[in-house]
PyMOL Python script that loads the backbone (N, CA, C, O; Angstrom):
from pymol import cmd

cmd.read_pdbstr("""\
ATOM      1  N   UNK A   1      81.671  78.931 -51.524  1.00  0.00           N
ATOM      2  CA  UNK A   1      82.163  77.955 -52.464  1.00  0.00           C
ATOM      3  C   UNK A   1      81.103  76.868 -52.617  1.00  0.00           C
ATOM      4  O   UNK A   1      80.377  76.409 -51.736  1.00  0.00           O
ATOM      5  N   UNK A   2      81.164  76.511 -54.064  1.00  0.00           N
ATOM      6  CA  UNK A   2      79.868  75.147 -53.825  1.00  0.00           C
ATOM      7  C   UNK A   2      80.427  74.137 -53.827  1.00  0.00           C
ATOM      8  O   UNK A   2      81.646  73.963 -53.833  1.00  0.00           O
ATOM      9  N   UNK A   3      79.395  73.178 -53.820  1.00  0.00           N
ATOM     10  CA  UNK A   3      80.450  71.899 -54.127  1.00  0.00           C
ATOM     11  C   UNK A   3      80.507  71.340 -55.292  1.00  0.00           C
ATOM     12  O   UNK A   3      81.236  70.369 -55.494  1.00  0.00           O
ATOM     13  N   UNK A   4      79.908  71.763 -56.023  1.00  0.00           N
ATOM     14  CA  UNK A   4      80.626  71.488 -57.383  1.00  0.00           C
ATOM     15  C   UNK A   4      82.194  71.947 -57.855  1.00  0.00           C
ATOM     16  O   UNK A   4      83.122  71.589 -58.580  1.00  0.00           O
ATOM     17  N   UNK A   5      81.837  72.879 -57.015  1.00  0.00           N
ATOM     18  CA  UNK A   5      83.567  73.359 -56.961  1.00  0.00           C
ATOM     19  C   UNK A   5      84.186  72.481 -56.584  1.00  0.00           C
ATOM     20  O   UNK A   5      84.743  71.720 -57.376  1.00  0.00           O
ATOM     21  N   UNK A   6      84.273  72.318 -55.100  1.00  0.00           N
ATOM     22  CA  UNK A   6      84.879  71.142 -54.377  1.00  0.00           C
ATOM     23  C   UNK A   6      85.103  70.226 -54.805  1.00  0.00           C
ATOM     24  O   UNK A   6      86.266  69.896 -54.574  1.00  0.00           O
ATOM     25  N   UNK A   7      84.329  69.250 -55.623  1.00  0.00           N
ATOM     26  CA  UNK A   7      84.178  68.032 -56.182  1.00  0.00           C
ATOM     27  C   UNK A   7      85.348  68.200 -57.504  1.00  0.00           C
ATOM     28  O   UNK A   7      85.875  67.148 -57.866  1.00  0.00           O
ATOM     29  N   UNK A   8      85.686  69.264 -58.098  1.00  0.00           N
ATOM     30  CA  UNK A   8      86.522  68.932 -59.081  1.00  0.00           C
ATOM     31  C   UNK A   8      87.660  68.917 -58.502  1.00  0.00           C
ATOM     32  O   UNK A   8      88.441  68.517 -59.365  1.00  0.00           O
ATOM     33  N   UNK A   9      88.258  69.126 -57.497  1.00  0.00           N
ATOM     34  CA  UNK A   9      89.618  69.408 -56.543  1.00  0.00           C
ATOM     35  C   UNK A   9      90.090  67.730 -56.159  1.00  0.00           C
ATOM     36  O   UNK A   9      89.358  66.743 -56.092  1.00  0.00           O
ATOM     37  N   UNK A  10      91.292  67.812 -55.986  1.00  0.00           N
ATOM     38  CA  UNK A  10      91.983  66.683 -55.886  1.00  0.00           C
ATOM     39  C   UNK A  10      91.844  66.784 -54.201  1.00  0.00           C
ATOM     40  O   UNK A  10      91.680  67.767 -53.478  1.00  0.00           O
ATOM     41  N   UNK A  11      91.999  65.118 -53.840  1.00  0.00           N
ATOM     42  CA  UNK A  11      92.348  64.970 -52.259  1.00  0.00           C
ATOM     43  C   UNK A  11      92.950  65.920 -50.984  1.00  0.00           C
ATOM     44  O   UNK A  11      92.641  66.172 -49.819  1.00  0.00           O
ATOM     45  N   UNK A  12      93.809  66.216 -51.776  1.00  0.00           N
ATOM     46  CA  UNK A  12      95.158  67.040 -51.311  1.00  0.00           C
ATOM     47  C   UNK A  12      94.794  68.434 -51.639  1.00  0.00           C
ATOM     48  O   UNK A  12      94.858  69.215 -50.690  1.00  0.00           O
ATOM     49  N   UNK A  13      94.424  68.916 -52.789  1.00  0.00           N
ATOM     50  CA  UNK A  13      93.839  70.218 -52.919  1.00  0.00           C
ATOM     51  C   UNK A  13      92.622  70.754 -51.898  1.00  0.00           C
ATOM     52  O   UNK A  13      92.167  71.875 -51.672  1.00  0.00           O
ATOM     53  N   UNK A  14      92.344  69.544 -51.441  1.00  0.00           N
ATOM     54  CA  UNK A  14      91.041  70.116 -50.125  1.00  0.00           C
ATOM     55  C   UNK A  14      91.723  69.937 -49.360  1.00  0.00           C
ATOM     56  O   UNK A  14      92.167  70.985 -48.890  1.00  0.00           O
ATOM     57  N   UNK A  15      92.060  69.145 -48.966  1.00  0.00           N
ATOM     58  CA  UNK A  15      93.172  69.463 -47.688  1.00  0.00           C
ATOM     59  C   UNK A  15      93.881  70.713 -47.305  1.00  0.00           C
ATOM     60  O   UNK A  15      93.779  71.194 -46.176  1.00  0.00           O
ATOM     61  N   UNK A  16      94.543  71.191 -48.176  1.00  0.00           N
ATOM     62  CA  UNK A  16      95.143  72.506 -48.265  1.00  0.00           C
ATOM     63  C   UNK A  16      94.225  73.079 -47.940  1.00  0.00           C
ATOM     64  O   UNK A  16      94.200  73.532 -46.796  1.00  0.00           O
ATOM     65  N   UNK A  17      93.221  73.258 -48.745  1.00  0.00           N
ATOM     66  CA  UNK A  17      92.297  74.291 -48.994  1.00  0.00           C
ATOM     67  C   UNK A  17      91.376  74.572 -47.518  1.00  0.00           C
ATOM     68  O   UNK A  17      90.853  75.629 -47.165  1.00  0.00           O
ATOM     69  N   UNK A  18      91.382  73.253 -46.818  1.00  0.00           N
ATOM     70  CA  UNK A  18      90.752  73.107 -45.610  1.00  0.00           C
ATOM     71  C   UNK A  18      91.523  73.881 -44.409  1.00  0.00           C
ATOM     72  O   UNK A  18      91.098  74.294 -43.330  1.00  0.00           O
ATOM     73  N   UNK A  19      92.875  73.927 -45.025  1.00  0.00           N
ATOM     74  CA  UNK A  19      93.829  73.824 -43.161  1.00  0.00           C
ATOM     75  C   UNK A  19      93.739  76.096 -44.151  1.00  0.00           C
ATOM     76  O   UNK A  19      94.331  76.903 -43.435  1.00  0.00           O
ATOM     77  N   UNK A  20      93.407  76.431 -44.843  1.00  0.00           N
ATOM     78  CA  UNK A  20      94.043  77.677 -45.114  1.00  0.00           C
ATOM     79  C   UNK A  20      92.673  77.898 -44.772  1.00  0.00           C
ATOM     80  O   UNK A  20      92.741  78.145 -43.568  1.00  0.00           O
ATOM     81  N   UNK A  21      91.515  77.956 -45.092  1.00  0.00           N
ATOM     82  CA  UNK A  21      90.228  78.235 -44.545  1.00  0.00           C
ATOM     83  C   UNK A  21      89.697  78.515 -42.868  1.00  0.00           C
ATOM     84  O   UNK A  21      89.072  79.443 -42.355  1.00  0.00           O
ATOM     85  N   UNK A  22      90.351  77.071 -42.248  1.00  0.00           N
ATOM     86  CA  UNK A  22      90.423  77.104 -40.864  1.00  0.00           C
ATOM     87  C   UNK A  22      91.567  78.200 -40.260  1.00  0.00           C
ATOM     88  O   UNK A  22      91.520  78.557 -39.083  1.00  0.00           O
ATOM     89  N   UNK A  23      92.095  78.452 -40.742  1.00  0.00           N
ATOM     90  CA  UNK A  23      93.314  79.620 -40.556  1.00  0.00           C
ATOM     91  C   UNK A  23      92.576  80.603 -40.705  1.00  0.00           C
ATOM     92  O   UNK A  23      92.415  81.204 -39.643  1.00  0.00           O
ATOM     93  N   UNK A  24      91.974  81.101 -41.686  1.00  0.00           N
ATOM     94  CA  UNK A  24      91.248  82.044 -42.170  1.00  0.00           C
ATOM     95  C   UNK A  24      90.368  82.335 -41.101  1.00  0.00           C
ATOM     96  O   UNK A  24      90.389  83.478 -40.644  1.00  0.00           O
ATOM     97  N   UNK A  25      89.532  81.422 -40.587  1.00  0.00           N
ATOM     98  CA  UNK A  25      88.263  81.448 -39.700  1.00  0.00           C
ATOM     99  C   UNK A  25      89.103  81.499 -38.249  1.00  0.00           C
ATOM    100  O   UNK A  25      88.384  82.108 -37.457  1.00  0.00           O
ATOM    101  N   UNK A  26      90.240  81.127 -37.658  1.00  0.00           N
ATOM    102  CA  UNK A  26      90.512  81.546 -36.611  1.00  0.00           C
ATOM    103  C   UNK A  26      91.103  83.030 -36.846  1.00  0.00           C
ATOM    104  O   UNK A  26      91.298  83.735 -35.856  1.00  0.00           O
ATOM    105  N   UNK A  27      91.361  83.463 -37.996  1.00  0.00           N
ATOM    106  CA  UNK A  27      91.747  84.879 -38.022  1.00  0.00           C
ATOM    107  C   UNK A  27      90.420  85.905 -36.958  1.00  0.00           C
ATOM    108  O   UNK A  27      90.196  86.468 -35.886  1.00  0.00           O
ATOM    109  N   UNK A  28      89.770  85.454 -38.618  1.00  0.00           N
ATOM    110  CA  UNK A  28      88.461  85.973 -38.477  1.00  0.00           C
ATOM    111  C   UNK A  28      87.693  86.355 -36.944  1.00  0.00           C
ATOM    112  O   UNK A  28      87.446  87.492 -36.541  1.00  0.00           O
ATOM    113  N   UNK A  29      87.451  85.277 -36.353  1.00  0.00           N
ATOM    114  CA  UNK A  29      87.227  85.088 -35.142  1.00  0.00           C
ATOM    115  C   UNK A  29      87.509  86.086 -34.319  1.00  0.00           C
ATOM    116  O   UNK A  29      86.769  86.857 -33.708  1.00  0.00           O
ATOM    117  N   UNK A  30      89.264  85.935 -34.396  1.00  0.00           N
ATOM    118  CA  UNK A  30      89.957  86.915 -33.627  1.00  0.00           C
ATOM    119  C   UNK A  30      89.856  88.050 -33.534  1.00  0.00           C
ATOM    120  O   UNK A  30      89.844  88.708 -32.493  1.00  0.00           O
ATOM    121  N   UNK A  31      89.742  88.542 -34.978  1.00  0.00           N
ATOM    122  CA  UNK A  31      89.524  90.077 -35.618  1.00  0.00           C
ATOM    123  C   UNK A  31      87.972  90.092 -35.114  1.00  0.00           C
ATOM    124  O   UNK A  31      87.661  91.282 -35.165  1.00  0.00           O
ATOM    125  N   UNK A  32      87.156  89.550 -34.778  1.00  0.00           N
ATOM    126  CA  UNK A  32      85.868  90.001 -34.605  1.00  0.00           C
ATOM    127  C   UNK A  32      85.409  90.402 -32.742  1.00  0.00           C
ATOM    128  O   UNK A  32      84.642  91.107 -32.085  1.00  0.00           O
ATOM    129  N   UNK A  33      86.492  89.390 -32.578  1.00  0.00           N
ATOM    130  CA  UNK A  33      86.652  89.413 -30.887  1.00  0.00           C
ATOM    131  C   UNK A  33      87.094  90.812 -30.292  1.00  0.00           C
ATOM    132  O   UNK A  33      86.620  91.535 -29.416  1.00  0.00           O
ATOM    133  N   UNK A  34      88.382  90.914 -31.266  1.00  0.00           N
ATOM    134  CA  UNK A  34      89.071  92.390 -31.001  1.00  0.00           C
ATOM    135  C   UNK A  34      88.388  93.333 -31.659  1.00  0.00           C
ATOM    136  O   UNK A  34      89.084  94.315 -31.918  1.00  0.00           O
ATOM    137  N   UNK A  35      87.284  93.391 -32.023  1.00  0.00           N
ATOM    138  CA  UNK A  35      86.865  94.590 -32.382  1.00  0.00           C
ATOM    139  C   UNK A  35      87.319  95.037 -33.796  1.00  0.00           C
ATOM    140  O   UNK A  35      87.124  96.185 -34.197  1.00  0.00           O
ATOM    141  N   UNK A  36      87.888  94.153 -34.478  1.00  0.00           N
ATOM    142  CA  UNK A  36      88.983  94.849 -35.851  1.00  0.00           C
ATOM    143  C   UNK A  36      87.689  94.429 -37.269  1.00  0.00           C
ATOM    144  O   UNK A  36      87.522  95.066 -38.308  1.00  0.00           O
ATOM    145  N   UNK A  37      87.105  93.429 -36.905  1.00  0.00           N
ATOM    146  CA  UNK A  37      86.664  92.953 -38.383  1.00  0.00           C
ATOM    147  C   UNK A  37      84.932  93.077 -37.928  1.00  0.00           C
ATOM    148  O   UNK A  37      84.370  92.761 -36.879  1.00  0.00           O
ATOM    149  N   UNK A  38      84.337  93.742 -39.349  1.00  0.00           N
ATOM    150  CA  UNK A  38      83.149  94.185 -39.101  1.00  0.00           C
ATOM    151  C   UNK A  38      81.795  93.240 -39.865  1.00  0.00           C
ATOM    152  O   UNK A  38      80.647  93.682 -39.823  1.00  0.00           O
ATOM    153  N   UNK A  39      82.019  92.341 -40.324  1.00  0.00           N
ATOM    154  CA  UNK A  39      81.337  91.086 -41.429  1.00  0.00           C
ATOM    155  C   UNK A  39      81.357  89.977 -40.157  1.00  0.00           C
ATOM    156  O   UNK A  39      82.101  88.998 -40.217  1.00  0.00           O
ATOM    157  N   UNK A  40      80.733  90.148 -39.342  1.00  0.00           N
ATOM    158  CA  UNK A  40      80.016  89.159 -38.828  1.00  0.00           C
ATOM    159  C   UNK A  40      79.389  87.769 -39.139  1.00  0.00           C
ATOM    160  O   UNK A  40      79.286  86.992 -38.190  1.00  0.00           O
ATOM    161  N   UNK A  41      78.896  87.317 -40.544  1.00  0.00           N
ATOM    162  CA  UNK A  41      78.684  86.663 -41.096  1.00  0.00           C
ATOM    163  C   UNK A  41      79.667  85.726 -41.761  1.00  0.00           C
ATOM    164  O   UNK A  41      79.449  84.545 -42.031  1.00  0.00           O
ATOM    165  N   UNK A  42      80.779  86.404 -41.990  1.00  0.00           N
ATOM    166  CA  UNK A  42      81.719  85.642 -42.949  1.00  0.00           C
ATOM    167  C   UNK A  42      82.301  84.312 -41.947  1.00  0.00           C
ATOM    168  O   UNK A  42      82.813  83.351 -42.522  1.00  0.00           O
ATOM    169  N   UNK A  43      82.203  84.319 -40.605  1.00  0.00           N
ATOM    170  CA  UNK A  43      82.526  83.180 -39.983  1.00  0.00           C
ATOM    171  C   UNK A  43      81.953  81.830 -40.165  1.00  0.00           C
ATOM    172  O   UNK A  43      82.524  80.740 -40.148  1.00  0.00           O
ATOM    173  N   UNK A  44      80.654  82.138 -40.349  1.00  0.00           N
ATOM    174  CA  UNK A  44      79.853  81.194 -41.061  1.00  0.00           C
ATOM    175  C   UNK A  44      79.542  80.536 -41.739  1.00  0.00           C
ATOM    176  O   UNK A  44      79.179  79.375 -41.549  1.00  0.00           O
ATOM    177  N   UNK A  45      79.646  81.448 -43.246  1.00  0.00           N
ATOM    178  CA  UNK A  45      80.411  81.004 -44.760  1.00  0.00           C
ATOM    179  C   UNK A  45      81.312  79.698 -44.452  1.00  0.00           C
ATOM    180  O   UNK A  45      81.136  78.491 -44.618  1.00  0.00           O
ATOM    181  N   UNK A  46      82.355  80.487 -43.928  1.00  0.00           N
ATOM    182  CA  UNK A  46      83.713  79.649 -44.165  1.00  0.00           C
ATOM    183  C   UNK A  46      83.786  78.424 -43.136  1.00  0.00           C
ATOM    184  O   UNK A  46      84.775  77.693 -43.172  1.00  0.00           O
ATOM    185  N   UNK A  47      82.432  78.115 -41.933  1.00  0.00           N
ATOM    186  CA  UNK A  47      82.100  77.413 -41.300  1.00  0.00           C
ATOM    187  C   UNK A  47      81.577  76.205 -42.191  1.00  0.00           C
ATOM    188  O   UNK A  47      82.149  75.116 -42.149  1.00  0.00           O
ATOM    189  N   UNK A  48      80.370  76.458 -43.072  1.00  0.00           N
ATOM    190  CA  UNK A  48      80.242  75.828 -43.716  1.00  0.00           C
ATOM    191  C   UNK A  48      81.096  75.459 -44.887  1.00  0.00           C
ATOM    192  O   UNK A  48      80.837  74.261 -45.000  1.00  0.00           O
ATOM    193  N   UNK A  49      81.917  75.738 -45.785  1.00  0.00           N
ATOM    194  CA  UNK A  49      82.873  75.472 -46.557  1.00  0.00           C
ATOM    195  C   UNK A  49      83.516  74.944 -46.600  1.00  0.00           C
ATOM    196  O   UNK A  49      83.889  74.557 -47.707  1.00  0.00           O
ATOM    197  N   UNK A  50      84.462  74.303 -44.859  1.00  0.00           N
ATOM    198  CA  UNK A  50      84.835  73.468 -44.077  1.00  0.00           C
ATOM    199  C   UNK A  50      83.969  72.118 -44.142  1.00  0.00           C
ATOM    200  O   UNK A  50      84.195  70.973 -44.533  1.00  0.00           O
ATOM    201  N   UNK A  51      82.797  72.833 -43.538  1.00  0.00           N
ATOM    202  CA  UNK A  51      82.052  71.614 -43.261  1.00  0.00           C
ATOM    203  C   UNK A  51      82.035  71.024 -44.526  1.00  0.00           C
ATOM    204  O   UNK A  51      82.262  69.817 -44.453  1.00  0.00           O
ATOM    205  N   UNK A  52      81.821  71.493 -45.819  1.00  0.00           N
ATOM    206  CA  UNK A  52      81.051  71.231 -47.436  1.00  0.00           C
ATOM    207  C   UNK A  52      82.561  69.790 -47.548  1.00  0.00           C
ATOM    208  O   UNK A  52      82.365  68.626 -47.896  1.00  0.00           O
ATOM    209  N   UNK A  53      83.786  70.328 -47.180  1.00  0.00           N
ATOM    210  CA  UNK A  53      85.068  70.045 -47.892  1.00  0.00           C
ATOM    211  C   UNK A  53      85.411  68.782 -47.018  1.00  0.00           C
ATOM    212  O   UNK A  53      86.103  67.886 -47.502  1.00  0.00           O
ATOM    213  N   UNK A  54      84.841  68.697 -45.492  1.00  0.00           N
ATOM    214  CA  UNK A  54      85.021  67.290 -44.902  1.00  0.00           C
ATOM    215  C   UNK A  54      84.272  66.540 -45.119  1.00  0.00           C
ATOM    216  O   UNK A  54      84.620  65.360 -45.089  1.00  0.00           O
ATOM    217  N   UNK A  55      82.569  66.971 -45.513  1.00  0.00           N
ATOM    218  CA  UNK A  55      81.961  65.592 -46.533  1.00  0.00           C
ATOM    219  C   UNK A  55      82.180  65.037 -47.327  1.00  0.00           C
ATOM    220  O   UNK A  55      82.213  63.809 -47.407  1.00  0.00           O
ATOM    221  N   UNK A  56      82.523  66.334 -48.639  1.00  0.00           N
ATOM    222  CA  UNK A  56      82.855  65.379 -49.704  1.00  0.00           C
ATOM    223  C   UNK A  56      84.503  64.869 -49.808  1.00  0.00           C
ATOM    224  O   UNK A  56      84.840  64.256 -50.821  1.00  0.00           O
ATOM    225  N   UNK A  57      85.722  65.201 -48.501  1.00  0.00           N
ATOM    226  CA  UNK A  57      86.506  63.895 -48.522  1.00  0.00           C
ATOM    227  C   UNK A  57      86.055  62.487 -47.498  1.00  0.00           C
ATOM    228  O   UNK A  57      86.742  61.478 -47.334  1.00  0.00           O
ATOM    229  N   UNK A  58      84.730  62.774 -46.909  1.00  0.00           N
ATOM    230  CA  UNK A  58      84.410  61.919 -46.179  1.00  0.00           C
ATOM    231  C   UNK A  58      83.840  60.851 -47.088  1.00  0.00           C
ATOM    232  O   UNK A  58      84.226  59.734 -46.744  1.00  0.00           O
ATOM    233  N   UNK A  59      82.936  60.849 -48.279  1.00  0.00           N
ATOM    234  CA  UNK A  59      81.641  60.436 -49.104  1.00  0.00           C
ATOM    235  C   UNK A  59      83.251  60.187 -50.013  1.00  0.00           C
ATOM    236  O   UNK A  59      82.997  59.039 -50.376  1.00  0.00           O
ATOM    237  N   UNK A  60      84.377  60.403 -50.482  1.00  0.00           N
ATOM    238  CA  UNK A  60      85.212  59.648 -51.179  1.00  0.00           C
ATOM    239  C   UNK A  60      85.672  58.683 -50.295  1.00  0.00           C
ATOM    240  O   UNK A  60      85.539  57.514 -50.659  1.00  0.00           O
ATOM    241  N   UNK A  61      86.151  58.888 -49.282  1.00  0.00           N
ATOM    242  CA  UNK A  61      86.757  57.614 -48.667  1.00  0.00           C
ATOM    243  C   UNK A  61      85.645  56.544 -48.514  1.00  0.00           C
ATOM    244  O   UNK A  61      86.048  55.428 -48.842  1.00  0.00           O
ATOM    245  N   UNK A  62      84.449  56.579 -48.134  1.00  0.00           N
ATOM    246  CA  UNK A  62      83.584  55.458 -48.184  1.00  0.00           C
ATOM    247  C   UNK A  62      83.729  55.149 -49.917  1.00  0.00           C
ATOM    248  O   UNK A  62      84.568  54.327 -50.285  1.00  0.00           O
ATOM    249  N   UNK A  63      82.998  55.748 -50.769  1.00  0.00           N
ATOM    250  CA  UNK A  63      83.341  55.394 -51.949  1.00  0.00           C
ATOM    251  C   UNK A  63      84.517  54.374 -52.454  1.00  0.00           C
ATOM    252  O   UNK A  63      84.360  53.449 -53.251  1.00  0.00           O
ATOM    253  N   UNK A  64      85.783  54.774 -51.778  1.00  0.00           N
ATOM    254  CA  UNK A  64      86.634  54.131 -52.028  1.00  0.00           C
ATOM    255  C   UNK A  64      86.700  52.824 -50.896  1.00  0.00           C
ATOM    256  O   UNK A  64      87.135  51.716 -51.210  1.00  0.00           O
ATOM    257  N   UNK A  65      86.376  53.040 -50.033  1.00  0.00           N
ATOM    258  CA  UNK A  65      86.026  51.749 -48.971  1.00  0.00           C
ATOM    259  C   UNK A  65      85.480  50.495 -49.904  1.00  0.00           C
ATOM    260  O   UNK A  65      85.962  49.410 -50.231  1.00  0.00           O
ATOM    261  N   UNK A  66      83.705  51.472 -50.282  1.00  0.00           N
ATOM    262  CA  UNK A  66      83.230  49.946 -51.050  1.00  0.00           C
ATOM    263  C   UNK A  66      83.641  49.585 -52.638  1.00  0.00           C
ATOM    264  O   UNK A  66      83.341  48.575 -53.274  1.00  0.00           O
ATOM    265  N   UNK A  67      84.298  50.556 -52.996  1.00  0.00           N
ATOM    266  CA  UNK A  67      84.938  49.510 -54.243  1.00  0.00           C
ATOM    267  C   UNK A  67      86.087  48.654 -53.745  1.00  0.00           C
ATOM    268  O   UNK A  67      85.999  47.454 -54.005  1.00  0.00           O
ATOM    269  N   UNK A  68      87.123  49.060 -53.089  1.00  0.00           N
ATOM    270  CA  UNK A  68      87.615  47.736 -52.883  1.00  0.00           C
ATOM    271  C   UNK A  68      87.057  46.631 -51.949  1.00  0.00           C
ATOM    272  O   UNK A  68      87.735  45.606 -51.893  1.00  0.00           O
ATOM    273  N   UNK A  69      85.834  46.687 -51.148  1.00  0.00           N
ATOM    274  CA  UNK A  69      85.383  45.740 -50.874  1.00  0.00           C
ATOM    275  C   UNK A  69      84.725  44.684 -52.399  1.00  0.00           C
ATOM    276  O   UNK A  69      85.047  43.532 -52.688  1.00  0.00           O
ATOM    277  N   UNK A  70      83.882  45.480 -53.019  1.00  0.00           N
ATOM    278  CA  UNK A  70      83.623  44.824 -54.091  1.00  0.00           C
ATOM    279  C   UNK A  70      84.708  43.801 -55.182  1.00  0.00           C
ATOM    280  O   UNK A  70      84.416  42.842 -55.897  1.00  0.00           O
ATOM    281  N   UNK A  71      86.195  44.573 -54.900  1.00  0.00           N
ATOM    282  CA  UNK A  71      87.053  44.038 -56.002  1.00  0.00           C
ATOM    283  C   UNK A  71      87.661  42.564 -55.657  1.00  0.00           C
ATOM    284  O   UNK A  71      88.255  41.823 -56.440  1.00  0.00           O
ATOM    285  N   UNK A  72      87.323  42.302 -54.114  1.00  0.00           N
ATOM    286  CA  UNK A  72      87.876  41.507 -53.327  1.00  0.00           C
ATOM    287  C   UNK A  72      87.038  40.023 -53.607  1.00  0.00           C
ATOM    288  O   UNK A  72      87.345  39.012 -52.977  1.00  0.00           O
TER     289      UNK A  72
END
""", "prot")
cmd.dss("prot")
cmd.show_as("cartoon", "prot")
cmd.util.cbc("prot")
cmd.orient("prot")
């Protein structure tokens, strides 16, 4: 996923999107542990995708930090 993607998604739409991903990746995990899932790589992906989706709600909340410092 890029983040241009990301960036058009609402607050709450990454959120979701975050807790079903991390679900996804402890699947994954599991299935790779047990021997069931053969894409080795895809843990990674979705490692970063995570990561992509807690910056950019991280880089809004500052955003929103310094405008209302400014409005004050």
């Amino acid at each position: 996923m890029k983040a241009q993607e990301i960036r058009k998604k609402s607050a709450q739409e990454l959120l979701d999107l975050q807790d079903k991903l991390t679900k996804e990746y402890q699947d994954l995990v599991k299935g790779i542990i047990e021997k069931k899932e053969k894409n080795v790589r895809k843990p990674r992906e979705l490692r970063k995708d995570i990561a992509r989706i807690q910056t950019i709600l991280n880089e809004r909340k500052i955003l929103e930090g310094e405008s209302e410092e400014k409005s004050e």
